[in-house]
C-alpha positions, 0 to 999 in steps of 0.5 A, a space after each residue: 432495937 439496940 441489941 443487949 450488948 450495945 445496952 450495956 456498952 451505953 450504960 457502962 459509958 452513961 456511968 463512965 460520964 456520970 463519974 467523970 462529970 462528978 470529978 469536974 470533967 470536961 464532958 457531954 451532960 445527959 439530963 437526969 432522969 434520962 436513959 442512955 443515949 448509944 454510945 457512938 452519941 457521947 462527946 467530948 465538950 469544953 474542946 476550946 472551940 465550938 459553933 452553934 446550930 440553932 433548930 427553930 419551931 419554925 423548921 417544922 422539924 419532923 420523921 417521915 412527916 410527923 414532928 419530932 416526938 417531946 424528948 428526942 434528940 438532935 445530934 449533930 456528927 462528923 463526916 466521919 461518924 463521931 458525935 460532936 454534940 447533941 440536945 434534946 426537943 422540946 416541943 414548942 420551943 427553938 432549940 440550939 445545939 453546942 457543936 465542939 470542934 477538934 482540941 488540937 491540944 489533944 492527939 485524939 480527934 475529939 471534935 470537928 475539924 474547920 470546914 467539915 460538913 455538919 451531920 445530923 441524926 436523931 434518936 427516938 428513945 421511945 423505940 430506941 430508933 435512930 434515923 440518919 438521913 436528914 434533908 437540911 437547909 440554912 437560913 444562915 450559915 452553910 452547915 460546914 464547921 467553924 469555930 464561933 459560927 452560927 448557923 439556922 437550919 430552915 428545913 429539918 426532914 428526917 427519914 425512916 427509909 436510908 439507902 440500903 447499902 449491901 448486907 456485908 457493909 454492916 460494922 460495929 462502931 465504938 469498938 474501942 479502938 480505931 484509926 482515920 483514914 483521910 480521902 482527900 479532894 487532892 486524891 482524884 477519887 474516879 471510877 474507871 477516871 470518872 470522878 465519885 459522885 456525891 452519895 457514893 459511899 466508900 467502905 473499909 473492909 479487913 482481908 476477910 471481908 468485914 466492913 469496919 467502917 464507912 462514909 459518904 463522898 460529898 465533894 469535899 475532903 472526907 474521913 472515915 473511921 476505921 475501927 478495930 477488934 473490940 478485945 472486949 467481945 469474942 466475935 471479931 467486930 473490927 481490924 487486927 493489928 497489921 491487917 491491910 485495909 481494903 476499899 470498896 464502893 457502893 453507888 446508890 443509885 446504880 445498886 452496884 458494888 465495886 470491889 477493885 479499888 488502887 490505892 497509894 498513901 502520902 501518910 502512912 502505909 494501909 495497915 490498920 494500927 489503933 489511932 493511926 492517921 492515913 492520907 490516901 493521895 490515889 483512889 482508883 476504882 477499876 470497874 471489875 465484874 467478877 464471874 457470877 461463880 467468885 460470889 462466896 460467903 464471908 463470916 461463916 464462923 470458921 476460915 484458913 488462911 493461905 499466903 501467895 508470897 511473891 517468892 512463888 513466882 505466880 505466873 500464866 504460862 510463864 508470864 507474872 500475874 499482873 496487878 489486879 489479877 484475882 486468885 480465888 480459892 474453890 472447893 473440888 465442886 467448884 464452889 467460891 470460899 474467898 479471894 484476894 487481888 493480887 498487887 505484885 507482893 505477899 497477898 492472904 486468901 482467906 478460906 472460909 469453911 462451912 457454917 454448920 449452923 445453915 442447911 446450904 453449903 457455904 464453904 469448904 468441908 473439913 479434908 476437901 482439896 483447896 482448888 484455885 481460879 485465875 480471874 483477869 479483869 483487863 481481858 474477861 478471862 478466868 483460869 481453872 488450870 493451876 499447879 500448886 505446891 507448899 512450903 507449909 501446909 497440904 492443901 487440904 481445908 482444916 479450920 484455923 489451917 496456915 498454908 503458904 505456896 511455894 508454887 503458883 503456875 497457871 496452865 492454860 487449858 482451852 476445853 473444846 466447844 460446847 464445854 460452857 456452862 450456866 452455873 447457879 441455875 436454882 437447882 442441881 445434884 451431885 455427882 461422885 467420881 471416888 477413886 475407887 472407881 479406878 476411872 479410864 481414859 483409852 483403858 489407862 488411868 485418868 490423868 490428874 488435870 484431865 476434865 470430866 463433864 456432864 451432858 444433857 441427852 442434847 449435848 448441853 453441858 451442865 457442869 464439869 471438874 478437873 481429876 486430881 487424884 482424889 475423890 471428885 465431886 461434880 456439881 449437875 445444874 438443872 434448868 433455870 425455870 425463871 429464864 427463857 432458855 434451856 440452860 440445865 437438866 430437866 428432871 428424869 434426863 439421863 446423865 452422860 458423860 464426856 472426858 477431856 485429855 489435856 495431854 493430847 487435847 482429845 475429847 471423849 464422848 464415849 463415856 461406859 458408866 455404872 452406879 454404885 448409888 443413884 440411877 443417872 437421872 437428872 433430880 434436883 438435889 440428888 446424891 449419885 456416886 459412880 462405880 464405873 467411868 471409862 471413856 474410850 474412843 472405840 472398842 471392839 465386840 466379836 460375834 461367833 456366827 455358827 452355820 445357819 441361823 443366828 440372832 445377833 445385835 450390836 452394841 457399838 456404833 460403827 463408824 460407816 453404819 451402812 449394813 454391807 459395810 459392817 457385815 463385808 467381811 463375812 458377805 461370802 458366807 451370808 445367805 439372808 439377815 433379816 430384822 424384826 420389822 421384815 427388811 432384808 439383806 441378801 448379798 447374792 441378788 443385791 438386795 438390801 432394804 435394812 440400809 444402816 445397822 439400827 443399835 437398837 434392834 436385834 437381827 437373824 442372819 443365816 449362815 452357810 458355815 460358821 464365821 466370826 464377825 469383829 465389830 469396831 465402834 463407839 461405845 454407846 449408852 447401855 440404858 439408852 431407851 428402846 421402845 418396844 410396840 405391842 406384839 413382837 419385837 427384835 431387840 438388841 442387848 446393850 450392856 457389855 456385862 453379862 445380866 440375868 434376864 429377870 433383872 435386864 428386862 425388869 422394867 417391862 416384865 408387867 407387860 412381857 408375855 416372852 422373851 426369847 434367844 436365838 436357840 428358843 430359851 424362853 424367859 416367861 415372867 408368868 410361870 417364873 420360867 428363865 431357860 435363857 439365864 444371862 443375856 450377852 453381848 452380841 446376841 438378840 432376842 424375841 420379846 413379845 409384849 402384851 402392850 407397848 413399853 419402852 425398854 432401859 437395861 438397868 444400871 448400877 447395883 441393879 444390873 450387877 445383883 447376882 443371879 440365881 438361874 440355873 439352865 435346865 437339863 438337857 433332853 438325852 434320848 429325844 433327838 430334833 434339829 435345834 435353831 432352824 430358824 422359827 419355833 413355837 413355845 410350849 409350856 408344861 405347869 408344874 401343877 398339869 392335871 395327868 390322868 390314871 395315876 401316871 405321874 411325871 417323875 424326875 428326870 422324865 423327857 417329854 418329846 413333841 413331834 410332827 405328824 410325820 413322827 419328827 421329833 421337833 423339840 424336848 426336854 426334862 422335867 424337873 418337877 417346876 414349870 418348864 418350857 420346851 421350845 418347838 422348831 419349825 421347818 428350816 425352808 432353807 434346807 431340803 428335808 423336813 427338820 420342823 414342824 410346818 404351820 398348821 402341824 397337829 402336835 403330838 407328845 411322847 414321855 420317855 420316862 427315866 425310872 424305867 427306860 420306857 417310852 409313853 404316848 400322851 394325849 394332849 387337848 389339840 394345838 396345832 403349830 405357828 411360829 412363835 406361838 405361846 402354847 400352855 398345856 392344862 392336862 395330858 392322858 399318859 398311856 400305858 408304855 409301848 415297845 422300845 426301840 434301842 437308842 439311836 447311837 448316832 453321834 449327838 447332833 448337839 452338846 448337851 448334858 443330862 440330870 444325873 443317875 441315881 439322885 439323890 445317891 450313895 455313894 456314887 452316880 453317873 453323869 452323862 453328857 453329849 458331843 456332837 464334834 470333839 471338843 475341849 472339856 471340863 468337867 467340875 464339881 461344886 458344893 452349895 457355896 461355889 467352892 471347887 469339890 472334884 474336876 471330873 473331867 479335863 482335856 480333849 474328848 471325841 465326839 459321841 455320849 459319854 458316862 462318868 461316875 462320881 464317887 463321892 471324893 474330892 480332889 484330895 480323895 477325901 469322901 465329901 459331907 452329904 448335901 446339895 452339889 453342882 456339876 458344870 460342863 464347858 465345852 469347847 469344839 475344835 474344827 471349823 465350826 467352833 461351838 461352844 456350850 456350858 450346861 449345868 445340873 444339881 444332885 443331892 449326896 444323901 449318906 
C-alpha cells in the first residue's frame, strides 16, 4: 500500500501535470476520471524522439498467472528506474505504448538513452500494488531502445514474488533531486576478478548507511540514480550535498552481500551533488566477510560523527593502515555502532546511538566511551588494542557530537590461549566493573589497557573488555542451545574470572571477587555489579597453632599440595593431624594417609608447643561448592573476610544440627545459639548435618551484613582443661523446668563434672538458651583431664548472688564425643559448704559478667590471665563509640578486678543506658595466645 506521503506526493504532481497540460505542456496524459498513478510513473513526452511497444492479446499478459485486471497499467522504465511511458489495459484489445527517448536539447535525463534495456511494470490501481519483475519476450524488436523502433512483446509475465534484496537496501525514490552514476561494460565489474553476473544488483549507500538507490547489471552499460535528501520531509530519505557514494552488491542467488567495493572515476569525483553525472572506470569488489561482531544498526534515530583524518598517522605497531583497512566504533560492551574502510585519506564513522523506541540495545548510550577495532581483510585479523587521543571532542558518545582523531595507534596485543570466545549466543547477562571497586592486579591498580575476562567452571571463556579507567561493562554470553557445542554459560554456573597484564604479558587466573548486586551465577539477561576484583598470582595466610590440638583448614592452594610438604616446617613439633574422614599424618613413624591437603576439608593437629605455620598459594573461589553427607563432616572456611556464622552456613541451617570450632562453640540454629560468632580464616570446623547438602559461603551484600553476636560470659569459679581434643554439647533452654522455687539467676555458672568430680566443662547463664561444650579425655596426656565415654554427667550451680555452690539432678546422660544433649528440668539443691576459690593462676583467658548489673554508680569487672599478656580494656556505649579505656598495657598473670565509676575518658559522669566492655589479650612468651571477650551491663541512675 502506498504510504500517506507518497498519496499526496502523487497527487500533488497529478495536479502539477493537469496545469501544465492545460498550458499546452509537453507532458504524459492520465485519463480523466482516473487516480493517481505514483509518482516515480510521470514522464516526460514530446522529447523529439520515441519508440513503440505494441502488448498483444495474444501475449496472454497476465500477474502470477492471472490476466492483467481491466484498468492496469503497463509502464515501460529505464535501467535506471525513470518512467519513459506507460498505457493503461483493456481487456480484450492489443495495446501499444509510446516509449520517449532522452532530449538531448534538455540537460536533464528525460528519457531512454540508445541501446538501453527497456523495462517493464505494472501498477494495480485496485490494491495500489506495483509489480516489477516481468519475464519478456519479442516477436519483434530486441527490448533495447531506439528512436522510431518497433517492438512486440510475445511473453508478458508479471510476478508477485521479486528477489528479496536486504532490508537495508529500501530507498525512496522521486525525492526531488538526484545525480547518475554510470557502471559502464568498460569498467570491468569483477568480484574478487570475477566479472558481475547478470542479476547481480549494485547499490549506492550514504556513509551512514542509507541506500539511496539501485540497479540490476545486465551485461550492458548500466545507470543507476542516486537520489538525494528530499528537503521537503524531516527524516533524511537521501544524500547530502558532499556526501561520498558507497557501493555495495547483493548477489541473489548466493543471498550474500558485498560491502568492500574499489572504485575510481573517469567523470566526476564520487561526492553526491543534485544532477551530477559520474562514470565509474573501475569497480572492484574485494570478497570481505566481516566478524560476526561488526554487524550493527543503522538509522536508529540518533548518531555522532567522527573523523580520522590522515594527518593522525593511524597506524599497527608503527606501520600505515592499509586501504581496505575497516575501523569500527564499539560500545565499552563490545557492541558494533558503525564502521568505515579506510582509503588512505580523511574518512567519517558514523556513530549510531540507541534508539529509545525498541527494547534491545542498538547503539551507544549517552556518556559511554567510544572504543575502536581494526579489521584487515587481506589476513583475517582484527585489532581491539588502540590508542586514541582528539583534537576536537572527548570520546564520549552524545548525539549530534563532532569528534576528530589527532591520534590513531593500534598496539598489537596477543591475549593468551583459551581467551576466544562466541559472541551473539542468543542470551547473555551483564556484568559491572565500576571504578569503585578500586580493582587490583598483584595489590596494585589495574592498568588501563589491561584485559579482564570471564570464565565458565570448565575454563571456557565467555567474554571479556579492556580497562580503561572507567566504569566497564562486561557482556557474559550463555550457551547457544541452537548449536551442538558448548559455547557460553549454562544457567546456575558460577562466574570466574581471569585478568590479563599487558604490561608483563601475564595471566592471572586467581581472581577474589565480591558483589555489590547480583549473586555470580550465570542467568540470561542478568544485572551484576562487582564490589571487589582482585586478581593475584599468590597470597599467603598464617595459622598460630597453640600447644595441643588445633582445628585448622586452608584456603590457598599450595603449590606442591602433598601434606608433608605444607606442614614441613612445623613437622618437629607435630604429633598427629588428622581429617574428618579418619586419614592421618603422624610424622614420627612415617605414616600418612591424607596425602594432599584437600581446600575443602577442615583437619586437627596436635601440637607439642605452640608454632605458627605460613602458608603460600593460590587463592581460591570462596563460594566453591562443598558438599557435606549427613552426620558429621570437618570443613574448611574459605572466605578471607571474617563472616558471622548465621550468615556463612546460611544456606544449609534447615539441615544443620551443630556446628562447632576447635574450642567447642557451638552454633545450633534450633535454639538461636551462636557462641562461635565469626568464622575465620584458618580455622576449621565440625558441622553435623541432619542430611546431605552442599555448603556455598556466600557472597556479596550477603557476606558483609553485619552481625549482632555477642560471645557469652566466661565461667570464673568453675575450673576445667579446655580443647582436649573431643567434647560433647549440652544445651540448657531458656525455658528448663527447675523445681522448689530455686531459679537460675543471672550470672549464675553451671559446672559438669565426671564421676571422679573433674570439672569438664562450664559456663553462665544468661537467662537465653545457652550451650556448655564438655571435654572429653585427652588420651595424649597422662592425667585424667575429660570426661570418658560412658561417664554419667553430674551438674553443679554456683550461684552469683550469694556465692554458694548448689548440687543439681539432671535426668541421666552419659558422655559421647560429639554428642548433642538438651536438657528439659533439673532438681536444684539446697547449698552446701563452700570451698575458698582455688587461687591458682587462671588456666585460660577469660572475662566475667559484671558486679553489680545493673549498677549506680559503679561495678566491677573482673577478667583472667593465665600468662602475662598485653591488654585492653575498653568501654562502649550502644552505638560503638569509645566511652572509657580501663585498661591499657602489660598485666601479669592471675584474676584481676577493676572498677568503673561510671565516667569517660574526659571525667564526665555518662547518661544511663546500655554499655559494652571488651577485652583484648595478647600473651607474651612462647605460647602467643590470644583472646577477645566481651559483655554487656545497664548504668541504671
Amino acid at each position: 500500500m502506498l504510504s500517506d506521503k507518497l498519496r499526496i506526493l502523487a497527487g500533488a504532481v497529478f495536479l502539477i501535470c493537469v496545469f501544465s497540460m492545460a498550458q499546452g505542456a509537453g507532458t504524459n496524459e492520465i485519463p480523466s476520471g482516473v487516480m493517481a498513478l505514483p509518482g516515480h510513473w510521470n514522464f516526460t513526452d514530446k522529447t523529439g524522439n520515441s519508440g513503440t511497444v505494441v502488448l498483444p492479446t495474444s501475449a496472454n499478459p497476465n500477474v502470477d498467472g492471472t490476466p492483467l485486471a481491466e484498468g492496469d497499467y503497463v509502464g515501460a522504465f529505464t535501467p535506471a528506474g525513470l518512467c519513459c511511458g506507460h498505457s493503461q489495459w483493456h481487456s480484450g484489445s492489443n495495446m501499444s505504448i509510446t516509449i520517449w527517448g532522452d532530449d538531448d536539447q534538455t540537460t536533464q535525463v528525460d528519457g531512454f538513452a540508445s541501446g538501453e534495456q527497456v523495462n517493464y511494470r505494472v501498477y494495480r490501481e485496485s490494491s495500489s500494488q506495483e509489480f516489477t519483475t516481468i519475464d519478456v519476450a519479442y516477436s519483434e524488436g530486441t527490448g533495447n531502445y531506439s528512436s522510431n523502433a518497433l517492438m512486440i512483446l510475445s511473453k508478458f509475465d508479471a510476478h508477485s514474488q521479486t528477489v528479496s534484496l536486504p532490508e537495508d537496501w529500501q530507498f525512496t525514490p522521486g525525492t526531488g533531486n538526484n545525480a547518475v552514476v554510470v557502471l559502464p561494460t568498460a569498467a570491468n565489474p569483477n568480484i574478487d576478478g570475477v566479472p558481475l553476473a547478470n542479476g547481480d544488483y549494485v547499490g549506492v549507500f550514504t556513509p551512514a548507511g542509507l541506500c539511496c538507490g539501485y540497479s540490476a547489471w545486465a551485461g550492458i552499460p548500466m545507470s543507476i540514480t542516486v537520489w538525494g535528501d528530499d528537503d521537503q520531509t524531516t527524516g533524511i530519505d537521501g544524500f547530502q550535498t558532499g556526501e561520498t557514494i558507497g557501493y555495495r552488491v547483493y548477489q541473489p542467488d548466493e543471498d550474500q552481500v558485498w560491502e568492500n567495493v574499489e572504485v575510481a572515476y573517469s567523470e566526476g569525483n564520487g561526492n553526491y551533488s543534485t544532477n551530477a553525472m559520474m562514470v565509474l572506470s573501475k569497480f572492484d569488489v574485494k570478497g570481505v566477510t566481516l566478524p560476526e561482531n561488526w554487524q550493527f544498526t543503522p538509522g536508529t534515530g540518533n548518531n555522532a560523527t567522527v573523523i580520522l583524518p590522515d594527518a593522525a598517522n593511524p597506524n599497527i605497531e608503527g606501520t600505515p593502515l592499509q586501504n581496505g583497512d575497516y575501523v569500527g566504533v564499539f560500545t565499552p560492551a563490545g557492541l558494533c555502532c558503525g564502521y568505515s574502510v579506510w582509503n588512505g585519506t580523511n574518512t567519517s564513522i558514523t556513530v549510531w546511538g540507541d534508539n529509545d523506541q525498541t527494547t534491545e540495545l542498538d547503539g551507544f548510550q549517552s556518556g559511554e566511551v567510544i572504543q575502536y577495532h581494526v579489521y584487515r581483510p587481506a589476513d583475517d585479523t582484527e585489532w581491539t588494542n588502540v590508542e586514541v587521543a582528539y583534537s576536537e571532542g572527548d570520546g564520549l558518545y552524545a548525539a549530534n557530537a563532532l569528534m576528530i582523531l589527532s591520534k590513531f595507534d593500534v598496539v598489537e596485543v596477543t591475549l593468551p590461549d583459551g581467551w576466544d570466545y562466541t559472541s551473539n549466543t542468543g542470551s547473555n547477562a551483564t556484568v559491572v566493573l565500576p571504578t569503585a571497586a578500586n580493582p587490583t592486579v598483584e595489590g596494585a591498580p589495574i592498568a588501563n589497557g589491561d584485559f579482564v575476562g570471564v570464565f565458565t567452571p570448565g575454563g571456557l571463556c565467555c567474554g571479556w573488555a579492556r580497562w580503561n579507567g572507567q566504569n566497564l561493562a562486561l557482556n557474559v554470553w550463555g550457551d547457544n542451545d541452537q548449536t551442538t557445542e558448548v559455547d557460553g554459560f549454562a544457567s546456575g554456573e558460577q562466574l570466574h574470572y581471569r585478568a590479563f597484564q599487558v604490561s608483563t604479558a601475564k595471566e592471572f587466573t586467581t581472581v577474589l571477587v565480591q558483589y555489590s548486586q547480583g549473586s555470580g551465577v550465570y542467568a540470561n539477561n542478568a544485572f551484576m555489579v562487582l564490589s571487589q576484583f582482585d586478581a593475584l598470582s599468590a597470597r599467603t595466610i598464617t595459622l598460630q597453632l597453640i600447644k595441643g590440638w588445633n582445628m585448622i583448614s586452608f584456603n590457598v592452594e599450595p603449590t606442591d599440595p602433598d601434606v608433608t610438604v605444607v606442614m614441613g616446617p612445623i613437622v618437629s613439633k607435630i604429633e598427629i593431624m588428622k581429617s574428618g574422614l579418619g586419614k592421618t599424618y603422624i610424622p614420627q613413624y612415617g605414616i600418612n594417609s591424607i596425602g594432599n591437603i584437600n581446600i575443602k576439608e577442615g583437619y586437627q593437629v596436635y601440637m607439642s608447643s605452640a608454632a605458627t605455620l605460613n602458608v603460600t598459594g593460590q587463592p581460591v573461589d570462596a563460594t566453591i561448592p562443598i558438599g557435606l553427607i549427613a552426620g558429621w563432616n570437618m570443613i574448611s572456611y574459605l572466605p578471607t573476610a571474617p563472616m558471622d556464622a548465621t550468615i556463612a552456613l546460611a544456606g544449609i541451617a534447615s539441615e544443620l544440627e551443630i556446628a562447632k570450632n576447635g574450642m567447642g562453640k557451638a552454633y545450633i540454629p534450633a535454639f538461636g545459639i551462636n557462641q562461635i560468632g565469626q568464622m575465620k580464616e584458618g580455622e576449621g570446623y565440625q558441622l553435623y548435618m541432619k542430611s546431605a547438602r552442599t555448603l556455598v559461603y556466600p557472597s556479596g551484600l550477603k557476606a558483609s551484613r553485619a552481625s549482632v553476636t555477642t560471645e557469652s560470659a566466661s565461667p570464673g569459679y568453675f575450673r576445667f582443661a579446655a580443647n582436649t581434643g573431643e567434647n560433647a554439647t549440652v544445651v540448657v533452654p531458656s525455658d528448663i523446668t527447675t523445681s522448689a522455687g530455686k531459679m537460675l539467676e543471672m550470672g549464675d555458672e553451671i559446672g559438669v563434672f565426671n564421676e571422679s568430680g573433674l570439672c569438664c566443662g562450664a559456663g553462665v547463664w544468661e537467662a537465653e538458651n545457652m550451650a556448655i561444650p564438655i571435654w572429653g579425655d585427652n588420651p595424649r596426656t597422662a592425667e585424667l583431664d575429660g570426661m570418658r565415654p560412658g561417664d554419667a554427667l553430674t551438674f553443679r550451680i554456683r550461684q552469683k548472688r550469694s556465692q554458694t555452690e548448689l548440687t543439681v539432678e539432671v535426668n541421666g546422660s552419659q558422655y559421647t564425643a560429639d554428642a548433642l544433649i538438651v536438657l528439659s528440668d533439673m532438681v536444684i539443691h539446697q547449698p552446701t559448704k563452700v570451698a575458698e576459690v582455688d587461687e591458682a593462676l587462671p588456666v585460660e583467658f577469660g572475662i566475667s559478667q559484671n558486679f553489680p548489673n545493673p549498677f549506680n554508680p559503679e561495678t566491677t569487672i573482673e577478667y583472667r590471665l593465665p600468662q602475662t599478656a598485653r591488654v585492653s580494656l575498653m568501654i562502649y556505649d550502644a552505638r560503638g563509640q569509645l566511652v572509657r579505656t580501663l585498661v591499657q598495657g602489660t598485666r601479669a598473670a592471675g584474676s584481676i578486678k577493676v572498677k568503673w565509676d561510671g565516667r569517660n575518658d574526659a571525667g564526665q559522669r555518662v547518661a544511663s543506658g546500655l554499655y559494652i566492655y571488651k577485652l583484648t589479650a595478647s600473651a607474651i612468651g612462647d605460647n602467643a595466645a590470644s583472646f577477645s571477650g566481651m559483655g554487656k551491663m545497664i548504668l541504671m541512675k
